[in-house]
C-alpha positions, -999 to 999 in steps of 0.1 A, spaced: -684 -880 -9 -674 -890 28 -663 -848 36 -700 -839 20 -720 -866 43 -697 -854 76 -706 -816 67 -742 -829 63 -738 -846 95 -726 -815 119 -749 -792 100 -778 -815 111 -762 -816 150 -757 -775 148 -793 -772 132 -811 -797 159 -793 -783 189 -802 -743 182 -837 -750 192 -827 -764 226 -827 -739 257 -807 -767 276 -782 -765 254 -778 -728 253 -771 -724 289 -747 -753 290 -720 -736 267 -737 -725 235 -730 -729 198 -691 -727 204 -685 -762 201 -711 -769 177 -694 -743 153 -656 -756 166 -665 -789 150 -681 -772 119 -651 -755 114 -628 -787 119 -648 -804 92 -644 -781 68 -608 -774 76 -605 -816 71 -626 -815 40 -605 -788 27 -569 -810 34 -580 -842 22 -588 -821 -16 -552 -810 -14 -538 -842 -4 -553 -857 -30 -542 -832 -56 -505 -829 -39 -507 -863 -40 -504 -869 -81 -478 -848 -83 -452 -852 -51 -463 -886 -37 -483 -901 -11 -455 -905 17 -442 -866 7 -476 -857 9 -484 -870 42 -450 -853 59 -456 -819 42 -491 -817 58 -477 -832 95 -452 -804 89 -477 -778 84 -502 -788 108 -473 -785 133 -464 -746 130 -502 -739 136 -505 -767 168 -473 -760 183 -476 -728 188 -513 -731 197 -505 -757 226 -479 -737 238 -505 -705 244 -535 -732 258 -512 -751 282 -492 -713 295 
C-alpha cells in the first residue's frame, strides 16, 4: 500500500513538472525519472524483504540486503568520487 501511494506520488511530480518550460531548462526530467526509478527499485526490495523475511529472518534479512546494496554502492562511489 505505502510503495503504491509513493509511485502515485512521483508519477504525479514527473507528470506536473513536464509541462513546465522552467523546469526543462533547469536540468530536465533526469531527476524526476532518478527518483522514479529509486521508488520502484525500493518498492521492489521491500516485496523481497518481506518474502525473505518468512523464510531466513528479519535480522538475516536486513544484513543480506545491506550486503547487496553494498557491491552495487561501493563501486558506484568509488567511480562518482574519482
Amino acid at each position: 500500500m505505502g510503495s503504491t501511494i509513493a509511485l502515485a506520488g512521483t508519477a504525479l511530480l514527473v507528470s506536473y513538472n513536464v509541462g513546465d518550460t522552467h523546469f526543462l531548462a533547469d536540468g530536465g526530467i533526469t531527476g524526476d525519472l532518478v527518483i522514479l526509478a529509486g521508488t520502484l527499485i525500493c518498492a521492489v526490495g521491500y516485496v523481497a524483504g518481506a518474502r525473505l523475511s518468512v523464510s531466513m529472518g528479519t535480522w538475516a534479512t536486513t544484513f543480506w540486503g545491506l550486503a547487496a546494496a553494498l557491491v552495487v554502492l561501493v563501486p558506484a562511489f568509488v567511480i562518482l568520487a574519482g
